[in-house]
N, C-alpha and C positions, 0 to 999 in steps of 0.2 A: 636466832631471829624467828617471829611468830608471822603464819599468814596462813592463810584461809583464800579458794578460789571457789568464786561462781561462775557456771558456763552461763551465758546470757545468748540470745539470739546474734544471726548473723556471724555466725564460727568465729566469737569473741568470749575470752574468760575476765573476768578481773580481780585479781589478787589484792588483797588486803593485806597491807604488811604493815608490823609492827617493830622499828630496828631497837635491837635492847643496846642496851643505854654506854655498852662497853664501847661499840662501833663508831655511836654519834660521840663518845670521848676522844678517840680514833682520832676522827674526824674536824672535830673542834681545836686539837692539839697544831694539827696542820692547817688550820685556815689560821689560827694564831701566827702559826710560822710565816706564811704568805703578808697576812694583812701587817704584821709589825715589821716585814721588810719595807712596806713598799710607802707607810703613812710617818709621818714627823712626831715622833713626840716628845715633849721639851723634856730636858733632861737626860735622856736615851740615845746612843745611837739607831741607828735603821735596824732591825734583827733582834735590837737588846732585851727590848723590854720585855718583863713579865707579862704572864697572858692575862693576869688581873689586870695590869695596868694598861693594856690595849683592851682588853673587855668593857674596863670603865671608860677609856677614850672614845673609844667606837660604839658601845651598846653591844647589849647581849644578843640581840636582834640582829645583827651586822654583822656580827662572827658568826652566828649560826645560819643564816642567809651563804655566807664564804662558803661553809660547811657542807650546804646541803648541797651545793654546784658538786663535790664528787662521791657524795653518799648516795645522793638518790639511786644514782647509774648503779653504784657496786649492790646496793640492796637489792634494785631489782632485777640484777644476772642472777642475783644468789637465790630470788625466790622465783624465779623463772627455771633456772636451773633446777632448783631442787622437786618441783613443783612437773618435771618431765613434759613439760610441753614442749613439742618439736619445734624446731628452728625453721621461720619462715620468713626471716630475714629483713622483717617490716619494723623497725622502732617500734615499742608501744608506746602508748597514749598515755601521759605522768599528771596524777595529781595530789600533791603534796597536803593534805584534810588535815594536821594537823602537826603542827610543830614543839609545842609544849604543853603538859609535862614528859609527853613521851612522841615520836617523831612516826606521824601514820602516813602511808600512802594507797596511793589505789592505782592498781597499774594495770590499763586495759591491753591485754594482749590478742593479735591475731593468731588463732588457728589453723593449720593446712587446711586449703579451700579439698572440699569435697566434689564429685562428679558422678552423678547415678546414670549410668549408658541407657540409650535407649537398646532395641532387639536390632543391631546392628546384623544380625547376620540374615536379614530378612532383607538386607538393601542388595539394589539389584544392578549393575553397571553393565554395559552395551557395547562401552567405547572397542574403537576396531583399532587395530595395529598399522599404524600407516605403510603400505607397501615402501619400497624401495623402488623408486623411475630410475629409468632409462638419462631423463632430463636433468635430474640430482646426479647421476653420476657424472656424467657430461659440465656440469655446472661447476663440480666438485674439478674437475680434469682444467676447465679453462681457467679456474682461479691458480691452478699448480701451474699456466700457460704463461698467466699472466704476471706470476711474481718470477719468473725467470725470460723473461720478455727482454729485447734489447732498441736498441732506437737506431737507424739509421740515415745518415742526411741523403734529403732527396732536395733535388734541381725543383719544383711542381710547386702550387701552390697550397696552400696550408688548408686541410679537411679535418672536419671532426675528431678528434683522437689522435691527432698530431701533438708532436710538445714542442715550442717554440722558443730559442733563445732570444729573449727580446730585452730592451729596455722600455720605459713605458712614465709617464709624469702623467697622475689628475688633479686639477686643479679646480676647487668648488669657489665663485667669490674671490679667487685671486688667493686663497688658501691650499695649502699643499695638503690631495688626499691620497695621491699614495706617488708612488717612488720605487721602480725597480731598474737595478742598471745591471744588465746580461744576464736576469736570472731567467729558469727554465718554466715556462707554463704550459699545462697540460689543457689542449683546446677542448673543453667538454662541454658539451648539450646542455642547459640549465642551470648551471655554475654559477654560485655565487658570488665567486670568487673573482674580484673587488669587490663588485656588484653583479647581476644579474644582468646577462645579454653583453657581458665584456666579450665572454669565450667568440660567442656568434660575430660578433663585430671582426677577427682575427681571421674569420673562416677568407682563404680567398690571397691571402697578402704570403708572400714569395719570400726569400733568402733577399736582404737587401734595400729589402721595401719598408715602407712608412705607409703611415696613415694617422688622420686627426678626425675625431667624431665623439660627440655629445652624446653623455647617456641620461636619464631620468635616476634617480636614485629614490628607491623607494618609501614612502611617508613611515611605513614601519621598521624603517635603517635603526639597526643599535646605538649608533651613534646620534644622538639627537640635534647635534652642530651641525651634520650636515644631511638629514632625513627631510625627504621631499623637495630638494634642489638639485639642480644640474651640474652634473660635473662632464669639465673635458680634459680629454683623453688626448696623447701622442703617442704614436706608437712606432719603435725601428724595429724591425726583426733582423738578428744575424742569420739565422739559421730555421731550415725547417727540415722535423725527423721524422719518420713515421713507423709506428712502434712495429717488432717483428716479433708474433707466437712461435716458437716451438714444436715441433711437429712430435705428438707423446709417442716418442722410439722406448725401444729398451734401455739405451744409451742413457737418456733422460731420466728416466724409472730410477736406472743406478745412482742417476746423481745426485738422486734427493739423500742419499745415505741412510736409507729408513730399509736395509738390507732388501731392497728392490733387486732381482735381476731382469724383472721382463715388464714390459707396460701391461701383459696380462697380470700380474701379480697386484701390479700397483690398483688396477682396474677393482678386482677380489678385493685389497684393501679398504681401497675407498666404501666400496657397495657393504663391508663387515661395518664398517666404523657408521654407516647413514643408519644401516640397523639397527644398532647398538645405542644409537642416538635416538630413532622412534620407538627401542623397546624403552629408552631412556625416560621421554617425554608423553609417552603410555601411561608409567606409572605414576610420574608427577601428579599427571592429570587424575588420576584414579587415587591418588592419597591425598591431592585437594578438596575432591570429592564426598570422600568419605569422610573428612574431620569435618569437614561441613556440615553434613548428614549428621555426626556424632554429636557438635554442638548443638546442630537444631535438635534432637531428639533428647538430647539430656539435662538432668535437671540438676541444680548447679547450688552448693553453699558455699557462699565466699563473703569474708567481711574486706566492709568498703575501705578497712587501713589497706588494705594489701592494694586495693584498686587505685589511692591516691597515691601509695609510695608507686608502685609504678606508671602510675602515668607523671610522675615526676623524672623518670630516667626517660620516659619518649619523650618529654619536653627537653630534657639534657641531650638528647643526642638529636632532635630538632636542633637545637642552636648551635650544636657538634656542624652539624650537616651545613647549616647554616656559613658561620663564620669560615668554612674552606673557601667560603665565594665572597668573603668577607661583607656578607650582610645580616644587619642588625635584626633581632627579633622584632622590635616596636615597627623594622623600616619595611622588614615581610608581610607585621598584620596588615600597616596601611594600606601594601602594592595589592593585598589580596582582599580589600573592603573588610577584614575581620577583628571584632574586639577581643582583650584578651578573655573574655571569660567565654568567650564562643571557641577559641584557641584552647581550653583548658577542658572545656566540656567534649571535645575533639580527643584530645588526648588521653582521657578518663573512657572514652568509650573505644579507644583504640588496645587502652593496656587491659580493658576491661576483655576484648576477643580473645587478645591474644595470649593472657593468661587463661583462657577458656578452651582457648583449642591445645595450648600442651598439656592441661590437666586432663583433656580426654582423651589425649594420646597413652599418656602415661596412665591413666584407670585403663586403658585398653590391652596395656603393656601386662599390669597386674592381673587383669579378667583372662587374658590368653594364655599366659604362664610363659609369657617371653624372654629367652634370656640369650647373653650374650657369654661366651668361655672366652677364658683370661689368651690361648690362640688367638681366638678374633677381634680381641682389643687391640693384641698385640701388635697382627697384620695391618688393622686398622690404619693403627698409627703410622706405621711405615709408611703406608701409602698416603697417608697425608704429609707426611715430612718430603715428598717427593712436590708437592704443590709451593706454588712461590709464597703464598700469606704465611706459611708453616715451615718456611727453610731456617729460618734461624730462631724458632720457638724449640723449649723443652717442653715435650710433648709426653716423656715418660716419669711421671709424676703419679705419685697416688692421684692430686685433685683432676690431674687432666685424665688417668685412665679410667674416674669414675663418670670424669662426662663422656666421653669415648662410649663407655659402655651404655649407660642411659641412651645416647644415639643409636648403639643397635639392636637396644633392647626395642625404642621405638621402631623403629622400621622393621623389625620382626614382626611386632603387631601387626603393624602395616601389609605388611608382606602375604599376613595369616590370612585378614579379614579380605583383601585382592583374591587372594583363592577362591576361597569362599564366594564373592560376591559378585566377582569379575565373569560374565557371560558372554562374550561379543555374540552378533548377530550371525555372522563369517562362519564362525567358528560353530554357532548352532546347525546352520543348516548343511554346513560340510556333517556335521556331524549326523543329523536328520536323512541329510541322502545318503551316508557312508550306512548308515542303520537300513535304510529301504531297499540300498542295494543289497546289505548282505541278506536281511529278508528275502527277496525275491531268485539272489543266490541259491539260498538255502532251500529253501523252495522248489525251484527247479531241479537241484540235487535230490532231494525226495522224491519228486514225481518220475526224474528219470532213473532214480533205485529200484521206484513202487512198482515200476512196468516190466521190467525184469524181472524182480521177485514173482511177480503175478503171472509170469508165461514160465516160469521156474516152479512156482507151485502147482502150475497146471499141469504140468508135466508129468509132476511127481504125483498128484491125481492120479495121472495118466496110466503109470505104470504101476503105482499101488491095483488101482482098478485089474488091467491087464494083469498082475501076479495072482490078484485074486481069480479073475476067470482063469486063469492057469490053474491053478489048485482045484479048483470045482471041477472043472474039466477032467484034471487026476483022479480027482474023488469017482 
């Protein structure tokens, strides 16, 4: 097979191909096969006929039309293929120029998009390392308080933060809006739960007691049946408990089974793990920052197939997203005022970033000489088979060790250019007075050396002179 490429603008080639004439025989042998199964022709059964005799039924033009639905594709893997240009995963662009006497195509292919960095190591970041409180740990302790909490019935009337065994009927319009017979509710401040201002309405009612009282349901209620009308309420309470914390002992520590033996250890815990989370969200921030910095500053060749195939898969998993909630795209544009080509122009400029910001991760990845060993794929992995999205994936695969590895190749970039470019403020001026102190250290050290030397040298003045009037003296 004959072809010929020109690179064109916008990191698009387009191969000219010429299939010799063995391939489209090939080709035409099998679309015989297809179209004499599947057309009547008198005299024949289905399959039988000659391929003249289906050629003359159908037209030359009709077979070779069948034909070219599976040559086109195989001609041009073959001339793509042979023709080394990398794999970027975007269909080219087919057009068929001519079919007889010899069968021409023109097949626009996408390019790998290209990324020139801007002087990335010139960019400068500040961000500070968020301490670790007093009030995060504490916070951290009363959530561990709280999910080992117990409820106790108390005699007293029902307070905030009580949970109440009640039954309970609202009724909108003589319509039933809810219905609970002895189930448990938790009295809380602001709750929306039926509606808003049910919990408060509770505050006050005893083991035993009832109560009936109208509430307003608010105009922007999910439910549009019964949004901006009045519902009432009956309410019997069997019982009222009031929740009891834990006091963080050792005892408790152990009993989380996270090999605690004292509430100080647990304490150390918690205070590693709030750390380990701000040096966590440190970095995030600082590798947001940069790819940011990186796309703004760099200059970018990308052709627009690569932009529309993927903003083709952000619309596929827009309506992915979509249909979990079981709503329709046409029914999302209307609720959100949008037509579809303002939807599409959206999505074109979304696949458009974010093929933008991994291509300057990865030109980052190649300019730092980032790499990742077949070890730290390997550990990689593990630790990700420990996560629940990963528990039942085969994750040791060529294809998945080589995304694995791409992942740490990026984040080594990442990691490099943090170095580099990462300054906090904190951290300068600790290090500015750490520098002044030793100065002035040093400093003092000298002058308190200089002064001794100098009553040391005088001395030794002292007694050179003196040997010398000694000698003279002899003399």
């Amino acid at each position: 097979m004959k072809f010929t490429r020109d690179d064109g603008e916008n990191r698009q080639a387009v191969l000219h191909i010429e299939v010799e004439e063995d391939r489209v025989e090939k080709h035409l042998q099998r679309a015989h096969q297809k179209v004499s199964a599947r057309v009547n022709i008198p005299g024949f059964r289905k399959g039988k006929a000659p391929r003249s005799i289906v050629e003359q039924f159908v037209g030359r033009e009709y077979l070779l039309e069948e034909a070219l639905e599976t040559l086109v594709p195989e001609a041009v893997g073959v001339a793509v293929e042979e023709s080394d240009i990398p794999s970027t995963h975007t269909p080219p662009l087919i057009n068929v120029v001519e079919r007889e006497p010899i069968v021409k195509i023109d097949a626009t292919v996408a390019l790998p998009p290209v990324a020139k960095l801007g002087d990335y190591k010139k960019l400068k970041f500040d961000d500070e390392l968020e301490a670790v409180t007093d009030e995060q740990i504490e916070e951290q302790l009363t959530q561990i308080q709280e999910s080992q909490a117990t409820w106790e019935p108390v005699k007293r009337a029902a307070k905030l933060g009580d949970m109440l065994t009640l039954s309970t009927k609202g009724l909108v319009e003589g319509q039933e809006f809810a219905n609970v017979d002895g189930g448990d509710f938790v009295v809380e401040e602001g709750s929306m739960n039926p509606v808003p201002g049910f919990s408060e309405q509770l505050v006050g009612l005893k083991a035993e007691g009832s109560k009936e009282f109208d509430i307003e349901i608010p105009g922007d209620y999910p439910n549009d049946q019964f949004a901006g009308k009045t519902a009432n309420f009956t309410v019997e309470v069997v019982e009222v408990k009031k929740k009891n914390l834990p006091k963080i002992t050792n005892a408790l520590a152990a009993s989380l089974g996270e090999d605690f033996t004292t509430a100080a250890e647990l304490r150390t815990r918690i205070s590693d793990n709030l750390e380990a989370q701000a040096k966590d969200n440190l970095r995030r921030s600082l590798e947001e920052k940069i790819i940011d910095a990186l796309v703004e500053d760099a200059e970018f060749e990308v052709s627009p197939m690569i932009i529309e195939h993927e903003a083709e898969h952000v619309l596929e998993d827009q309506q992915r997203q979509l249909a979990q909630y079981n709503i329709d795209l046409q029914q999302y544009m209307q609720g959100i005022g949008k037509t579809n080509e303002e939807i599409v122009a959206e999505a074109k400029d979304s696949a458009e970033l974010r093929l933008k910001r991994m291509l300057v991760v990865d030109t980052l990845a190649e300019d730092t000489g980032a790499s990742a060993s077949d070890e730290e794929v390997t550990a990689e992995i593990a630790l990700m088979q420990q996560m629940p999205q990963y528990a039942n994936e085969s994750l040791d695969t060529d294809k998945a060790r080589e995304a694995v590895q791409r992942i740490l190749r990026r984040r080594s970039a990442i990691d490099q250019v943090i170095e580099i470019t990462h300054q906090p403020q904190a951290a300068n001026k600790a290090s500015a007075k750490k520098s002044t102190a030793t100065k002035n250290k040093t400093a003092a050290k000298a002058k308190a050396k200089a002064k001794p030397a100098a009553k040391k040298k005088s001395a030794s003045t002292a007694k050179a002179k003196s040997t010398r009037t000694a000698a003279k003296s002899e003399n």
